[in-house]
C-alpha positions in Angstrom: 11.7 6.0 -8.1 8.9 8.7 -8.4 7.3 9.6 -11.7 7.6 13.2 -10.6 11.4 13.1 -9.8 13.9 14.7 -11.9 16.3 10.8 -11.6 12.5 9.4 -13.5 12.2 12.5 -15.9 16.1 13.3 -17.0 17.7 10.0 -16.6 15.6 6.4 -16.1 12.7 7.1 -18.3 15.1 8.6 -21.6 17.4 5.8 -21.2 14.6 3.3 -21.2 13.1 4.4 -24.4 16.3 5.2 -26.2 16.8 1.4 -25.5 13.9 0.5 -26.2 13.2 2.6 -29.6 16.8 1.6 -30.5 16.0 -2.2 -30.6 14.2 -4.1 -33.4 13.8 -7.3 -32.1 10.4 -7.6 -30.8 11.9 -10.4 -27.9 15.1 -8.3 -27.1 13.0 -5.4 -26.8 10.5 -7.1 -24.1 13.7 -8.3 -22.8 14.7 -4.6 -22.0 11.7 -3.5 -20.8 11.6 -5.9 -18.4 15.0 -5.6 -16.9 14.6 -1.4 -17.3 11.0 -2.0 -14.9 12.9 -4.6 -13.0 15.3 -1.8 -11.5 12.5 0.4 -11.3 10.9 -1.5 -8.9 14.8 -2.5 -7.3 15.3 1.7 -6.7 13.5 1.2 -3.5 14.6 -2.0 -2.4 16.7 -4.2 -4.3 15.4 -7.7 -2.4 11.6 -7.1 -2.8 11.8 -7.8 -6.4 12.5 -11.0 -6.1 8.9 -11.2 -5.1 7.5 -10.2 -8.0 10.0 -13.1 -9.8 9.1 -15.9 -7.7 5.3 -14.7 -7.9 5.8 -13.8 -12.3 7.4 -18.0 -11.6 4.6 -19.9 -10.2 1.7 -18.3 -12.0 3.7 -18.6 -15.4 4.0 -22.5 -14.9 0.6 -22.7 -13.1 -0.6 -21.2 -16.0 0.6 -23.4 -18.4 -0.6 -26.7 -16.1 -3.5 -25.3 -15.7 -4.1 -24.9 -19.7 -2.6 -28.4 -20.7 -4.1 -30.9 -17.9 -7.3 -32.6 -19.0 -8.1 -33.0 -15.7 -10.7 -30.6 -14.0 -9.0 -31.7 -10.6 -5.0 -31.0 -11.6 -6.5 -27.9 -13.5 -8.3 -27.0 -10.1 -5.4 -27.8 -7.8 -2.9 -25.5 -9.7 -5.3 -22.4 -9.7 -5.6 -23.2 -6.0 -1.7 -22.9 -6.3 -1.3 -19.7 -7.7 -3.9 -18.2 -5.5 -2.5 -19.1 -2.7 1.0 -18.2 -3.4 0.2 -14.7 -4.4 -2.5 -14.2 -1.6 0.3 -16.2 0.8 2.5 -13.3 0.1 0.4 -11.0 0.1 -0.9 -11.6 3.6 2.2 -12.3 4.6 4.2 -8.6 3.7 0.6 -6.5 4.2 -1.5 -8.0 6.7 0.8 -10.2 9.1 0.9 -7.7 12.0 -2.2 -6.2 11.3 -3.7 -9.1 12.3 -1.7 -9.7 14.9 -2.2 -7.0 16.8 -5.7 -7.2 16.3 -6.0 -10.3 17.6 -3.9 -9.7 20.8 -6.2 -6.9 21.3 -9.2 -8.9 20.9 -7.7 -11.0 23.7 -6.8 -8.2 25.7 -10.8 -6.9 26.1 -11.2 -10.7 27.8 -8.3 -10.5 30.1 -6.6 -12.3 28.2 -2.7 -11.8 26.9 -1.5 -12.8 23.9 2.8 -12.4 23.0 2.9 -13.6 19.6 6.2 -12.6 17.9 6.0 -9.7 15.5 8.4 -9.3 12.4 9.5 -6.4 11.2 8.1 -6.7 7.8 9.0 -4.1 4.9 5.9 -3.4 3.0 6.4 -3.9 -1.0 5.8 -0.9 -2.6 2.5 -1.8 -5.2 2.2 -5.5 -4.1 -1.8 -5.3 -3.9 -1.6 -4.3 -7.7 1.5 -6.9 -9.5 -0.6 -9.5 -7.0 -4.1 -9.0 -8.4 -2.4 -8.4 -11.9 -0.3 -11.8 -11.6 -3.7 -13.9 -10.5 -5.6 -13.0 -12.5 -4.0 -14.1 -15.4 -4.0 -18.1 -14.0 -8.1 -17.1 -13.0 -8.4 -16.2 -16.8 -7.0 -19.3 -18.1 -8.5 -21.5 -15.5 -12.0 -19.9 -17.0 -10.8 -20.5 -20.4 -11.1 -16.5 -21.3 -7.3 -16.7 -22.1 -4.5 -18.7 -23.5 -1.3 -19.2 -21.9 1.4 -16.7 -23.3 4.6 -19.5 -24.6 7.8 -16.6 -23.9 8.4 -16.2 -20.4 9.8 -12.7 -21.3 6.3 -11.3 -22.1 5.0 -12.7 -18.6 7.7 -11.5 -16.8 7.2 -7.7 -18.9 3.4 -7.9 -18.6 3.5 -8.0 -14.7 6.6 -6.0 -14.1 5.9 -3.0 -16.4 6.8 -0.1 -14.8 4.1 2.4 -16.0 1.6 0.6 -14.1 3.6 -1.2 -11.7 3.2 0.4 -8.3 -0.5 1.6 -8.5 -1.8 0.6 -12.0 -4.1 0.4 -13.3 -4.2 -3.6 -12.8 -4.5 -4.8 -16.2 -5.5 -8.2 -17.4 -3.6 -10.4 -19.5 -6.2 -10.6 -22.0 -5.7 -7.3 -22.7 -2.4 -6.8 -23.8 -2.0 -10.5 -24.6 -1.7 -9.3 -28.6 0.2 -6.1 -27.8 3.0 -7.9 -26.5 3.4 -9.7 -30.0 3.1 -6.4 -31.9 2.7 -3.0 -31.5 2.9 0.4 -33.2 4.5 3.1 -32.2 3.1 6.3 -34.2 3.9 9.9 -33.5 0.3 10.3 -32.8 1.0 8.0 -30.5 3.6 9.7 -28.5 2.1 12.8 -29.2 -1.0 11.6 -27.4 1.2 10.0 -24.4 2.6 13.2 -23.9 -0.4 15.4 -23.1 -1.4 12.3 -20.8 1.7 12.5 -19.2 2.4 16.2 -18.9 -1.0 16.4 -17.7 -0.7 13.7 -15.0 2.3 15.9 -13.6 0.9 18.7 -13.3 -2.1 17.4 -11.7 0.1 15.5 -8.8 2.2 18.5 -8.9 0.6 21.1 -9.2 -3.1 20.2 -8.3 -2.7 17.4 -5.7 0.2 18.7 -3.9 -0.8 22.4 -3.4 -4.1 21.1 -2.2 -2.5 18.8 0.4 -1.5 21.4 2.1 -4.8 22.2 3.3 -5.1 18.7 4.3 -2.0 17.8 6.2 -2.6 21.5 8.0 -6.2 20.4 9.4 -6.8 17.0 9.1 -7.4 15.2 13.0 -6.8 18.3 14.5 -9.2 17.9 17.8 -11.9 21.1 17.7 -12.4 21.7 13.7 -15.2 23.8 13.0 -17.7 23.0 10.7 -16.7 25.4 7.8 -13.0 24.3 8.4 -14.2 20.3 8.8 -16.1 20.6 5.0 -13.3 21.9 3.5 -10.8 19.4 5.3 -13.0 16.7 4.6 -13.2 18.3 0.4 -9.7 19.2 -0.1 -9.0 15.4 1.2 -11.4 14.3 -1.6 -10.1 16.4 -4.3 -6.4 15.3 -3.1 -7.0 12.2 -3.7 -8.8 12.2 -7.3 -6.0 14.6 -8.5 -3.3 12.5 -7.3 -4.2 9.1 -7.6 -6.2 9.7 -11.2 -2.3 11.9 -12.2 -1.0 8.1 -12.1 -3.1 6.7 -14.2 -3.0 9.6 -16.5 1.0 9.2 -16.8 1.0 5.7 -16.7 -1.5 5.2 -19.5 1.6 8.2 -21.3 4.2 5.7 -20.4 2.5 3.0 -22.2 1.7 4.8 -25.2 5.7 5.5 -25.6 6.0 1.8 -25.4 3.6 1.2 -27.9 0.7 0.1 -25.2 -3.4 0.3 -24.9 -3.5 0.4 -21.0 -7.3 1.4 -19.8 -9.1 4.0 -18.8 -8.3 4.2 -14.4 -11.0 7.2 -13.8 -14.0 8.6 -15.8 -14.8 12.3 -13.6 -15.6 9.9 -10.1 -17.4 13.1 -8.8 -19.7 13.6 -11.0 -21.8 10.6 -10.3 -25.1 10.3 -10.0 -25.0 7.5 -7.3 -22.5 5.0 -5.2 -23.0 2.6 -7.7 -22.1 4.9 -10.7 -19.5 6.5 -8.3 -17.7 3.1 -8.3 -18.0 2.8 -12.5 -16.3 5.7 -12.8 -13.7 5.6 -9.2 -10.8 2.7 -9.7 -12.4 1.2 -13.0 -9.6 -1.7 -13.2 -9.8 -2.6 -9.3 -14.1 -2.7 -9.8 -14.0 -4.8 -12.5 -11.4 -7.3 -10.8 -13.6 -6.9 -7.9 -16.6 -7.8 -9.9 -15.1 -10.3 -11.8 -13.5 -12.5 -9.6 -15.4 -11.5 -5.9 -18.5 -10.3 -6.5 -19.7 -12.9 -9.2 -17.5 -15.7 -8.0 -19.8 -14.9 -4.8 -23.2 -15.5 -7.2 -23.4 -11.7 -8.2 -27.6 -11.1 -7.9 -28.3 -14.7 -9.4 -29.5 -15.6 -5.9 -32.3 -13.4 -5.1 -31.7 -9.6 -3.6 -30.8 -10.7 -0.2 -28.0 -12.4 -1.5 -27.1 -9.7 -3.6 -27.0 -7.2 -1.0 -25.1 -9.6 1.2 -22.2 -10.0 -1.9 -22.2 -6.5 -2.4 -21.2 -6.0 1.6 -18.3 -8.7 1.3 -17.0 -7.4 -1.6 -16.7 -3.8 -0.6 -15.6 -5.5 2.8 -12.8 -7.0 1.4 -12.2 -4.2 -1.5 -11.5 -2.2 1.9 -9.1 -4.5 3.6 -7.0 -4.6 0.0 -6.2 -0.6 0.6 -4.6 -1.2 3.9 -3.7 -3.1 6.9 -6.2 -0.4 9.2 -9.8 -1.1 10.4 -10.7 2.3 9.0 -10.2 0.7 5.4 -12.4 -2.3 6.2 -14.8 0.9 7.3 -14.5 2.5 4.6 -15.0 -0.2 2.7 -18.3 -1.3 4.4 -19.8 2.3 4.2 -19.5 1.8 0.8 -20.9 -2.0 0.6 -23.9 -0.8 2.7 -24.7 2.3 0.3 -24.6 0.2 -2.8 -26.8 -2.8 -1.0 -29.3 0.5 0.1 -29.1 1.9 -3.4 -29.9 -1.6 -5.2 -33.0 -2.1 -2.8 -34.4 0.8 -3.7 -33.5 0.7 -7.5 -35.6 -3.5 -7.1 -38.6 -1.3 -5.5 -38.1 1.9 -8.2 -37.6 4.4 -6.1 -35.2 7.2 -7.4 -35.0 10.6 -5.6 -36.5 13.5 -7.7 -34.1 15.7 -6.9 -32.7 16.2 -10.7 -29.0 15.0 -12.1 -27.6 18.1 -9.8 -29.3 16.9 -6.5 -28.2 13.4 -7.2 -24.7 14.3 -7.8 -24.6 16.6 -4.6 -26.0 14.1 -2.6 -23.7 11.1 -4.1 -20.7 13.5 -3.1 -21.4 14.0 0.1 -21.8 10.3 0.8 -18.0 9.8 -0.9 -16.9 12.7 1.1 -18.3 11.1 4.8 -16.4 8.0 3.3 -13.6 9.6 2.4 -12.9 10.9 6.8 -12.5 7.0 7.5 -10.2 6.6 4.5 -7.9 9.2 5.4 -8.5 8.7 9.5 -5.7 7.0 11.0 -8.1 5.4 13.4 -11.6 5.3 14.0 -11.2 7.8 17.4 -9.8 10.2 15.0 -12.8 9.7 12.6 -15.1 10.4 15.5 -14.0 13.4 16.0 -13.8 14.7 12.4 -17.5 13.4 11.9 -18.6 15.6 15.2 -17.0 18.7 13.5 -19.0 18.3 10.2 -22.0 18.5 12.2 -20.7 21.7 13.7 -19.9 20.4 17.8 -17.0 22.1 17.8 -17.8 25.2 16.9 -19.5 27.0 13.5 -16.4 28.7 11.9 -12.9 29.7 12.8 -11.4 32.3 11.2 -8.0 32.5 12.8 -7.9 28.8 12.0 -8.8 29.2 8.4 -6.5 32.3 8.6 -3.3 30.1 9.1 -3.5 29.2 5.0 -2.4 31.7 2.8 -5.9 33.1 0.8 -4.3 32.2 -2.7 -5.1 28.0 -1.7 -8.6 28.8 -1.1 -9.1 30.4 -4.1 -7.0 27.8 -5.8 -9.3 25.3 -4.2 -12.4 26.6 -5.3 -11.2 26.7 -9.2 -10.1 22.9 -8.6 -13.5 22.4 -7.0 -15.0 23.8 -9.9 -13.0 22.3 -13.0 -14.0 19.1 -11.2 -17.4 19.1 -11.7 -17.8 21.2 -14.7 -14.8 20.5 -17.3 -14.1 17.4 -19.0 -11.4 14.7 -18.0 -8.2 13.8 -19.6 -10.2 11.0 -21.5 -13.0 12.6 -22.8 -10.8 16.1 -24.7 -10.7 15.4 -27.7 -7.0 16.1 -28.6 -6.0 18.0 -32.2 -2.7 18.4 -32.1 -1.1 22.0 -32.9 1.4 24.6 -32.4 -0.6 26.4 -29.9 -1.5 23.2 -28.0 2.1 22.1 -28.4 3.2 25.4 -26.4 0.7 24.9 -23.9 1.6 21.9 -22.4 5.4 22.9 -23.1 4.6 25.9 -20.7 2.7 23.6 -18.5 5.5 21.0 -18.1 8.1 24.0 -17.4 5.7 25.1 -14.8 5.6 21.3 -13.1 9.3 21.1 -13.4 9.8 24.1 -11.3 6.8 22.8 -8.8 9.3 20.4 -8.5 12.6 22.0 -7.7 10.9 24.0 -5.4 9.1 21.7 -3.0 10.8 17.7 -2.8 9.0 15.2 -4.6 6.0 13.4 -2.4 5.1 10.1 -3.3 1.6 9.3 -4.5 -0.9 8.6 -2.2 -1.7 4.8 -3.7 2.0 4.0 -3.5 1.4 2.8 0.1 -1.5 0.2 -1.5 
């Protein structure tokens, strides 16, 4: 079920909260939020959710074991537990052919053959985000940064929420841990969760979506030119922000309808000065798990700067292979690890191009953008060739190319391009509710509606994570 579908806006998502207004029982109401996400997540595919039981099962008692034994071994051996089942099934569902196939080719290049069986294996929709979610609550208590919640109802809501369910933002126990005992629900509140989630619509609708059109017209076709490469390669970029960031914006909505603090996913990625500020501001939950419980686990920069550097590689490394069963991730993934190990280098020796807060950010968005072609690349052959168009070898412009998408998209482009890096983000207006702002987004949800009768409903893009 698609936030942007009219069975999410007109049925599901009224039902839920009639329910869940209607009920004063702070238990009974958990109790129907959790079966209301349950069949959220069952619209798809009925069976996968008893994934997210069995895993909601074993980190809920490995939880509790890990909190009551006095004995650092038990306490140890649990963790271990939990880590294993949720990275078990995760490897199992995500990475299980990948990896198969990767090895019979590896075999293959030494003349050697390999028939392993292969399954075909469904991919749960969101299981990199419930999984990271789910583990890190037994991490938390293993570190003694949280208790163990006592009502197996809140567990079972706090991991199956449906607001953040399929592409979060993965939110840690800790956080919510006092919301789920009590919460208000004001009319600020749900004025305030409206403009979040009228807004996210309209950016997947009416941002992301018109801009994909650009991409899915150009991307991997074999002789780009460089003027149609840059704005391939851009529109990709600004697909991405608007669609993945219109999530978070509607999830964090969702949650304040429910009476729930989720936090901030995105703080305006592309205006950053550097990698490293790129990633404070790109994915904030996924960095901080990343940091948290890689990158620190790994000894962070305790243990001199090549061992930073070194941390910094495996933890973008692996922060790659979590998007996606595809050696362009892991690419991805490393381009990014190497640029924040070059970065930190030259921050230890203080050296800091003086090219002004403009230069930086140019240059910064750039690097995302030559990230961005393995990302979208469905291999690295295809990559190849996009990277030899942005240095013009096919050719310096194409206007009967560029010609094939209506004028109105470029234009729209450009403003996109420009509110981007010039106007503020959903988090940071300042919103004063009043008539005139209440008509505004009124007309703007009328205008996403319609967006959507006209063109189907496309899924977002971090649905497939």
């Amino acid at each position: 079920m698609l936030f942007n579908s009219y069975v999410f806006i007109y049925a599901f998502l009224p039902v839920t909260l009639i329910g869940y207004y209607l009920i004063k029982d702070n238990e009974k109401k958990l109790l129907w939020l959790t079966v209301c996400s349950y069949y959220f997540y069952s619209f798809w595919n009925f069976n996968l959710a008893f994934l997210i039981l069995f895993s909601t099962l074993v980190d809920f008692i490995a939880g509790k074991k890990i909190h009551n034994s006095n004995s650092q071994e038990k306490r140890k051996l649990w963790l271990i537990l939990s880590i294993l089942t949720n990275l078990g099934l995760l490897g199992f569902f995500k990475y299980f052919n990948f990896f198969l196939d990767s090895f019979e080719k590896a075999f293959y290049l030494f003349g050697l053959k390999l028939d392993a069986p292969h399954f075909n294996i469904i991919l749960p929709i969101g299981i990199s985000f419930y999984t990271f979610q789910s583990m890190s609550y037994t991490i938390d208590i293993y570190q003694r940064k949280t208790q163990p919640v006592k009502n197996f109802i809140h567990f079972a809501c706090y991991v199956s929420m449906f607001p953040q369910l399929i592409a979060g933002p993965i939110v840690r126990f800790k956080t919510i841990a006092q919301q789920l005992q009590t919460r208000d629900i004001t009319s600020d509140r749900i004025k305030r969760g409206a403009c979040f989630f009228i807004l996210g619509l309209a950016k997947k609708v009416v941002i992301a979506d018109s801009i994909a059109v650009i991409v899915d017209k150009f991307w991997g076709l074999p002789a780009n030119s460089l003027t149609t490469s840059w704005i391939t390669v851009t529109a990709y970029a600004l697909q991405i922000y608007y669609d993945f960031s219109a999530y978070s914006d509607m999830a964090y909505g969702l949650g304040q309808f429910l009476g729930f603090d989720f936090p901030q996913n995105f703080n305006s990625p592309y205006k950053a000065e550097s990698i490293t500020d790129f990633w404070k501001r790109w994915h904030m939950s996924l960095s901080a798990w990343l940091r948290d419980f890689l990158y620190i686990p790994l000894g962070g920069n305790r243990k001199g700067p090549l061992r930073t550097y070194i941390n910094l590689f495996i933890t973008m490394f692996l922060g790659g292979l979590w998007h996606g069963a595809n050696w362009t991730f892991v690419g991805w993934g490393c381009w990014h690890g190497i640029l924040l190990a070059l970065e930190r280098k030259a921050k230890n020796r203080n050296r800091i191009l003086p090219i002004g807060i403009a230069g930086r950010r140019a240059v910064t968005f750039i690097l995302v953008l030559l990230g961005w072609v393995l990302f979208r690349s469905d291999n690295f052959s295809q990559a190849l060739t996009i990277y030899k168009s942005l240095f013009g070898l096919h050719g310096l412009a194409n206007f009967d190319q560029l010609l094939t998408i209506p004028l109105f998209l470029y234009v729209f482009f450009g403003l996109t391009l420009w509110i981007t890096f010039t106007q503020k983000n959903t988090w940071e207006i300042q919103w004063k509710f009043s008539p005139r702002i209440a008509l505004g987004l009124g007309i703007l949800f009328l205008v996403s509606i319609f967006v959507i009768l006209v063109n189907f409903s496309s899924p977002f893009l971090y649905y497939q994570f």
